[in-house]
KOLZA-19270 format. One record per atom (N, C-alpha, C): x, y, z; atom name; residue number from 1; residue in three letters. Coordinates in nm, 2 decimals. Layout:
<vofis>
x_y_z_atom_nr_rest
X_Y_Z_CA_NUM_ala
...
</vofis>
This chain:
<vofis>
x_y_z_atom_nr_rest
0.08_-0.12_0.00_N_1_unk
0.00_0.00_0.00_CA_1_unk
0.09_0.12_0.00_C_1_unk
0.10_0.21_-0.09_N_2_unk
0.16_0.34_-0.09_CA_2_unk
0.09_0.44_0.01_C_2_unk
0.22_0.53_0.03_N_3_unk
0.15_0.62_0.16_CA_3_unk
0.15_0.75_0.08_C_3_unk
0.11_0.87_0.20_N_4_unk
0.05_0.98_0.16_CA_4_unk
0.22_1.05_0.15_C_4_unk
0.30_1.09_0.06_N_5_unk
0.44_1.10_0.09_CA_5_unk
0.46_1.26_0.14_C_5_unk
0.36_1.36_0.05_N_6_unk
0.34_1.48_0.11_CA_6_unk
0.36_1.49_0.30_C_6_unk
0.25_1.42_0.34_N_7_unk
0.19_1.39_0.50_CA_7_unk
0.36_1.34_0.56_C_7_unk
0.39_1.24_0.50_N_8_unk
0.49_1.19_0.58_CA_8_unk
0.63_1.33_0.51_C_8_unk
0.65_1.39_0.44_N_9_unk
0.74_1.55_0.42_CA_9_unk
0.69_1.65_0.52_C_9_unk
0.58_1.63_0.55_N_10_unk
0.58_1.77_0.67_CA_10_unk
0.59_1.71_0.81_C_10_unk
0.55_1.61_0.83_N_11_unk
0.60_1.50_1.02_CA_11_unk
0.73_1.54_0.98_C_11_unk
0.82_1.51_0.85_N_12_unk
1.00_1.51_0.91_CA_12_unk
0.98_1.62_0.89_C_12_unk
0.95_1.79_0.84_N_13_unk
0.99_1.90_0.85_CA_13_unk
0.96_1.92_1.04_C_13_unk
0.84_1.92_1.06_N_14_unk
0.81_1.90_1.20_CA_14_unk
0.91_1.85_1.33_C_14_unk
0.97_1.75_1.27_N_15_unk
1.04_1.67_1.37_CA_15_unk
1.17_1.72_1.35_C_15_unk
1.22_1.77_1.24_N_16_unk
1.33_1.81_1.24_CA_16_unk
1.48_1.83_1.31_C_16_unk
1.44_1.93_1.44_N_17_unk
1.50_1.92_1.55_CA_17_unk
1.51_1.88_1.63_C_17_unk
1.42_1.76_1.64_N_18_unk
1.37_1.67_1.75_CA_18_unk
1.53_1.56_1.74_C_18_unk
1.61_1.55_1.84_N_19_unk
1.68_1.44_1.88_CA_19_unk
1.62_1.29_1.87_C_19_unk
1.67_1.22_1.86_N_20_unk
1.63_1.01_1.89_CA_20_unk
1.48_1.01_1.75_C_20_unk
1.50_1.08_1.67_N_21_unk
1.37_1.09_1.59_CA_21_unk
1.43_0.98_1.47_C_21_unk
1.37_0.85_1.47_N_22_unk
1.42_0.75_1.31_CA_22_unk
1.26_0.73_1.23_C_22_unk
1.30_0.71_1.10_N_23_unk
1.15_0.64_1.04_CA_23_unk
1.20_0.49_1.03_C_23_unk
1.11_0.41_0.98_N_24_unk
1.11_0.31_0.97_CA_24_unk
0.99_0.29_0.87_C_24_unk
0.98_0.17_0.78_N_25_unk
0.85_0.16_0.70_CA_25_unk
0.79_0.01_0.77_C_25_unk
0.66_0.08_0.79_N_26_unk
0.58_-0.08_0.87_CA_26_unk
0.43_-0.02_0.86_C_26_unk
0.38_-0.13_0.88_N_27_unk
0.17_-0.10_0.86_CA_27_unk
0.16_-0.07_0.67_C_27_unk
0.29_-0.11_0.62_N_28_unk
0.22_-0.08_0.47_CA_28_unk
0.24_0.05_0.41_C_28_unk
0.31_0.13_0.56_N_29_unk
0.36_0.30_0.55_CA_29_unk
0.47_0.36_0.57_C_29_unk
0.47_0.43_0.64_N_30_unk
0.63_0.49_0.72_CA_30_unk
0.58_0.52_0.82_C_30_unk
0.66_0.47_0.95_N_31_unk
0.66_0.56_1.11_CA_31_unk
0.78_0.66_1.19_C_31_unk
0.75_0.67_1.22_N_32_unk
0.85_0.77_1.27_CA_32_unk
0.86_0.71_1.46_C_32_unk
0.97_0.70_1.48_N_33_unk
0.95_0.65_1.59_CA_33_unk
1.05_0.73_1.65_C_33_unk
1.04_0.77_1.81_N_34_unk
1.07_0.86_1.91_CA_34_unk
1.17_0.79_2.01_C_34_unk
1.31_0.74_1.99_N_35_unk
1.39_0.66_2.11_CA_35_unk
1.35_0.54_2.10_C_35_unk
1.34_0.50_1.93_N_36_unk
1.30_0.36_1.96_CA_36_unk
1.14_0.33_1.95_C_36_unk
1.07_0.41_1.99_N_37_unk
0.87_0.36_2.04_CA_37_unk
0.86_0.45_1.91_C_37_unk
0.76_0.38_1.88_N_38_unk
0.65_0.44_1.76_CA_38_unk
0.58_0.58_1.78_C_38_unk
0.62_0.67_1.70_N_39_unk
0.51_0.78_1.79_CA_39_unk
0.41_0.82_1.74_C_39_unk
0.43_0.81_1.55_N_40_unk
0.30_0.86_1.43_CA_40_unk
0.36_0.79_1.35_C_40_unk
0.27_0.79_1.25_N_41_unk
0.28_0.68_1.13_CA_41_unk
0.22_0.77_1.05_C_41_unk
0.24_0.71_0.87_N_42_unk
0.15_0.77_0.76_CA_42_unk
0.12_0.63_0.70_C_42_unk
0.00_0.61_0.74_N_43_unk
-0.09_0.47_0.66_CA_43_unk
-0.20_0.52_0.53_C_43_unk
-0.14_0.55_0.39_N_44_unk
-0.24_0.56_0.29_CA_44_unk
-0.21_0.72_0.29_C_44_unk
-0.34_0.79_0.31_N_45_unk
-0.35_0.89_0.33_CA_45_unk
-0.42_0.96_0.47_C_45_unk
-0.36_0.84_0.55_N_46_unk
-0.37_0.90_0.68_CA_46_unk
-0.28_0.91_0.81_C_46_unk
-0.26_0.95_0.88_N_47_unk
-0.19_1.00_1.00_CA_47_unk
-0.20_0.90_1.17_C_47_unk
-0.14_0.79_1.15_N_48_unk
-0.18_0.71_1.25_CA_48_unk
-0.04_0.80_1.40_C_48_unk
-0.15_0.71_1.53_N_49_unk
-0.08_0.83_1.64_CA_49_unk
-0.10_0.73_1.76_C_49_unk
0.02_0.70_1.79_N_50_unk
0.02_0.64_1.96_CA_50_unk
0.03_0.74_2.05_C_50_unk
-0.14_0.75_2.12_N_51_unk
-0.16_0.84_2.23_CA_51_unk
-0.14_0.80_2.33_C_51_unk
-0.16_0.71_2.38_N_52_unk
-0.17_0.58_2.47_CA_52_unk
-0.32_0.53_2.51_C_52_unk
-0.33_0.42_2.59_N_53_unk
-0.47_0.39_2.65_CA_53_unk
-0.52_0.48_2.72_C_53_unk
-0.47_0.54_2.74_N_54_unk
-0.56_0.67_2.88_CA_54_unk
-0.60_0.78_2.81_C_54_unk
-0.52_0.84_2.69_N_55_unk
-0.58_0.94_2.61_CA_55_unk
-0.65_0.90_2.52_C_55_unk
-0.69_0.79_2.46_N_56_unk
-0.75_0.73_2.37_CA_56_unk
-0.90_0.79_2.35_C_56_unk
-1.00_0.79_2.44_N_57_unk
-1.08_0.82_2.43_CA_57_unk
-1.14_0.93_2.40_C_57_unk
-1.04_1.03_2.48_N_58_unk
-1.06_1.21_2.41_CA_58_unk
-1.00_1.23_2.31_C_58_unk
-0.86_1.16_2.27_N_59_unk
-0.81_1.16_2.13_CA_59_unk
-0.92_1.13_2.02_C_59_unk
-1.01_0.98_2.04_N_60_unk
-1.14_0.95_1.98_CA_60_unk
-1.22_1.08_1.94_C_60_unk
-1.27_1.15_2.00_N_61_unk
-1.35_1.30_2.02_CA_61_unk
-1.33_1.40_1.92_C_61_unk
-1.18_1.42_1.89_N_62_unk
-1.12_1.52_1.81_CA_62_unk
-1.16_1.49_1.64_C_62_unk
-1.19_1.60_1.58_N_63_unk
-1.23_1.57_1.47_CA_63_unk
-1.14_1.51_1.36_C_63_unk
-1.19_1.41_1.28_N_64_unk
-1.11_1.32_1.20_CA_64_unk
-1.08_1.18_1.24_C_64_unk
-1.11_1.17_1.38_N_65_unk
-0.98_1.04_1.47_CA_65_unk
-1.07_0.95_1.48_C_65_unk
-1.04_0.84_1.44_N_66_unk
-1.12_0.72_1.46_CA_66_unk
-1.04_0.63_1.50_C_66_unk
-1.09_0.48_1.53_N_67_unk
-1.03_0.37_1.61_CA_67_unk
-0.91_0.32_1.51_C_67_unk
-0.80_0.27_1.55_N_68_unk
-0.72_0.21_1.47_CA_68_unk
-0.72_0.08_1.47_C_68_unk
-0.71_0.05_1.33_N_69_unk
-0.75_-0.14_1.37_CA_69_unk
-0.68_-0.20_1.26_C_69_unk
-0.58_-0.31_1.28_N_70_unk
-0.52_-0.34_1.21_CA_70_unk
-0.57_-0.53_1.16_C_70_unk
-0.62_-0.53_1.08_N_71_unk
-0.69_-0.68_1.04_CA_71_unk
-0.78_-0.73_1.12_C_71_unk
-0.89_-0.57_1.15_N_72_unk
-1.02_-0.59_1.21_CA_72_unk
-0.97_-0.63_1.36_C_72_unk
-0.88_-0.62_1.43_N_73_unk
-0.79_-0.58_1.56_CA_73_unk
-0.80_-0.46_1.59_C_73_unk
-0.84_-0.43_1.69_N_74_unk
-0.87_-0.27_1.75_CA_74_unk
-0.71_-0.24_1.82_C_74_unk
-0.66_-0.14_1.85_N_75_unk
-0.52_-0.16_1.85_CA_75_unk
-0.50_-0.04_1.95_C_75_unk
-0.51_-0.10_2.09_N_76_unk
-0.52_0.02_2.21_CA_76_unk
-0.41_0.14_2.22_C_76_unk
-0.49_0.27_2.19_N_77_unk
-0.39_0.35_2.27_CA_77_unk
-0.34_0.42_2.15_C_77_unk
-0.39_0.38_2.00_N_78_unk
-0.41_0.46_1.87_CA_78_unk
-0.46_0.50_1.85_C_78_unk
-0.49_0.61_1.73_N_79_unk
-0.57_0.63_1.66_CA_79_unk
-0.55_0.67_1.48_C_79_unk
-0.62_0.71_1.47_N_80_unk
-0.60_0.70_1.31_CA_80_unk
-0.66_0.82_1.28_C_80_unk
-0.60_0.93_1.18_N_81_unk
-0.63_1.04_1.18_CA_81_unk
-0.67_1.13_1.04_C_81_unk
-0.80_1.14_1.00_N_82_unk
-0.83_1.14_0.86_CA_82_unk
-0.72_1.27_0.78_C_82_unk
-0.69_1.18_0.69_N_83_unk
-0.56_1.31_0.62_CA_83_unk
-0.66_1.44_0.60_C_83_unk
-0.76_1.47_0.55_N_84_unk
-0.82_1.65_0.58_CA_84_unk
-0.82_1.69_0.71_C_84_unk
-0.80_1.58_0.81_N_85_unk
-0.82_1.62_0.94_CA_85_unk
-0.68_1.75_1.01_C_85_unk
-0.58_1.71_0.91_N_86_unk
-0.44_1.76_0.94_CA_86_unk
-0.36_1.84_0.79_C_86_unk
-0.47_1.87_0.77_N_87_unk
-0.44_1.94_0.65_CA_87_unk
-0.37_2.09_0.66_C_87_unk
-0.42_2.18_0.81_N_88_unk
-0.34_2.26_0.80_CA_88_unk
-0.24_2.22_0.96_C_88_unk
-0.11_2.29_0.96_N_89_unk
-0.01_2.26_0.98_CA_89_unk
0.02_2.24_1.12_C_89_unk
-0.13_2.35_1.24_N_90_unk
-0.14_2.35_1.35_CA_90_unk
-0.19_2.22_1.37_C_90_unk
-0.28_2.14_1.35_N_91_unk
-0.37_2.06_1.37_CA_91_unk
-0.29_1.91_1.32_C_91_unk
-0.20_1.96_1.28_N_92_unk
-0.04_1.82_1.25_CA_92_unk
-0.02_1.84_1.34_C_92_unk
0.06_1.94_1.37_N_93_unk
0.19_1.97_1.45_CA_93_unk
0.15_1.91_1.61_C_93_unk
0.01_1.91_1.64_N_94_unk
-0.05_1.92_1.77_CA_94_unk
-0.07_1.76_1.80_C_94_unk
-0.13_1.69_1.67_N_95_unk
-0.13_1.50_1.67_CA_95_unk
0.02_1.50_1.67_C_95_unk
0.14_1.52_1.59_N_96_unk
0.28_1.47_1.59_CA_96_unk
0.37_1.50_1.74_C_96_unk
0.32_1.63_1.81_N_97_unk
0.33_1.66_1.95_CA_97_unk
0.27_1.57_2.05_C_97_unk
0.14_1.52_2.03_N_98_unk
0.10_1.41_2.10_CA_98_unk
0.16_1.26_2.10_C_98_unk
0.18_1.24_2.01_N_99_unk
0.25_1.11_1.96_CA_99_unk
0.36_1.10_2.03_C_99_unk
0.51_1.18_2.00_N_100_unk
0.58_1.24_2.02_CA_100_unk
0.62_1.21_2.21_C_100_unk
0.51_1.29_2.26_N_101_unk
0.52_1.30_2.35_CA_101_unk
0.45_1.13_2.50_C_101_unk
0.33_1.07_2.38_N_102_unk
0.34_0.98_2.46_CA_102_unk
0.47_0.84_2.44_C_102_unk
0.56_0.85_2.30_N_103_unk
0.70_0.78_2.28_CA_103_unk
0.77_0.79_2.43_C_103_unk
0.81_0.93_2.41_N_104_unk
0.91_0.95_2.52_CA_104_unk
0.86_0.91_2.63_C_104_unk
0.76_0.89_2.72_N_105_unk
0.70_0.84_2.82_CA_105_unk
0.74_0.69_2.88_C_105_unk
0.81_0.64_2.73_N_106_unk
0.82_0.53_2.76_CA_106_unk
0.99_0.48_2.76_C_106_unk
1.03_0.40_2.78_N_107_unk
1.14_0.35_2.84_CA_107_unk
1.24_0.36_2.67_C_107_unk
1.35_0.39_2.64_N_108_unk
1.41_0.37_2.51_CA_108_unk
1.39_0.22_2.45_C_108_unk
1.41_0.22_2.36_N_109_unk
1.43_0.07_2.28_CA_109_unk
1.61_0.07_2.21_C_109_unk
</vofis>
């Protein structure tokens, strides 16, 4: 499955200065992972985002974001973020900040 390659050119302008920031290609996309942990993804033309289990549900709320599910597997503590949803540059920056920010939370890989 080809990804959105635009979507995934503005996460690396975004991350730019960010230290421990690698991509990797997985889900059929590119991720971008934070120290190792996954922190956003570009699947197709959309914007996948490990919030974690606890933000999940208000992440749910925000317009665009729906469940992540990978072969009908609901996949806790994602979400999935409709590409018009992050079309302008605040409303990226704010999911790739979130992501971002629940990676580091977690222990290096």
């Amino acid at each position: 499955m080809a990804y959105d390659e635009g979507l995934a050119e503005r996460i690396r302008q975004h991350l730019s200065t960010v230290s421990g920031v690698a991509e990797k290609r997985m889900f059929g996309g590119i991720a971008f992972l934070h120290q190792g942990n996954m922190a956003v993804g570009v699947t197709g033309g959309d914007l996948m985002v490990r919030v974690g289990p606890d933000a999940a549900d208000a992440a749910l709320a925000r317009p665009g974001a729906r469940i992540s599910d990978m072969g009908g597997r609901r996949m806790r503590g994602w979400v999935v973020v409709a590409g018009s949803a992050v079309a302008e540059d605040e409303a990226l920056g704010a999911w790739i900040d979130e992501g971002r920010a629940f990676a580091a939370s977690l222990p290096p890989k």
